[in-house]
N, C-alpha and C positions, 0 to 999 in steps of 0.2 A: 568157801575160799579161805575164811580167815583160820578157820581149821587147819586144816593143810597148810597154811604160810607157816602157824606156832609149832608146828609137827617139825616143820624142814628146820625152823628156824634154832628150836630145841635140840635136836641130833646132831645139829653142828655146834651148840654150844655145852652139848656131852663131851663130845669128841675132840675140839679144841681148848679147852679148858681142864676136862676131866674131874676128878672127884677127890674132895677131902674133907672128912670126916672133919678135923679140926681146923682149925682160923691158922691160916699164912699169909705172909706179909708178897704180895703179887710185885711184878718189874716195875709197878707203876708206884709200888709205893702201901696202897690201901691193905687192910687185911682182909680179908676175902674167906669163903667157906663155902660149902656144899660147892655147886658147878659154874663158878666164879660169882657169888652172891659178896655186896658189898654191902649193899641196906637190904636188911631182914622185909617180909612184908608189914611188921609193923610201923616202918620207917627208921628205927633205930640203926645205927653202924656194926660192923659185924666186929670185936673186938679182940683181940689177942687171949683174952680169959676167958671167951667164949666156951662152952660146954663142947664134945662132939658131938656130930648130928649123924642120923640116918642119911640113909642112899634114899630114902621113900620122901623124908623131910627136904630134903635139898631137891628133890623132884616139885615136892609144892613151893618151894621156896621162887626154882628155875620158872613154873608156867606163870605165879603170878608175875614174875618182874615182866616174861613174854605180852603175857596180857595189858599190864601196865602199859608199856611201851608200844603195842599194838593201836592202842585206843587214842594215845596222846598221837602216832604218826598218824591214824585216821582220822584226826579231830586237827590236824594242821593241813591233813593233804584236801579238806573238804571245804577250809575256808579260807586257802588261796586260791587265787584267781589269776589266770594265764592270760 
């Protein structure tokens, strides 16, 4: 299952975001790169002087933030209690 959630959840965050090679400043404010990447996976911020990236880089970039965020909702949804 968690396969499949990161798949669906990834193809909509190609698609509503899209792709850029270099760091742009998004509606919200932040600069942003690859397929709306704010922190890099090393935790650092993604910055205006930032190099440009691949289409394959911003692919790994997109599944670990999925993953990230996968593990933290699984790790919150398993130890509330209804």
């Amino acid at each position: 299952m968690e396969k499949a959630s990161l798949e669906i959840a990834a193809a909509l965050c190609r698609k509503f975001e899209g792709f850029s090679a270099v760091p742009y400043r998004c509606p919200a404010g932040y600069w942003t790169q690859g397929f709306g990447t704010v922190f890099k996976p090393d935790g650092k911020r993604v910055l205006e002087t930032d190099p440009p990236i691949t289409k394959e880089l911003a692919e790994e970039w997109l599944q670990h933030e999925l993953r990230h965020y996968y593990r933290d909702w699984e790790t919150d949804r398993k130890s509330t209690r209804l």
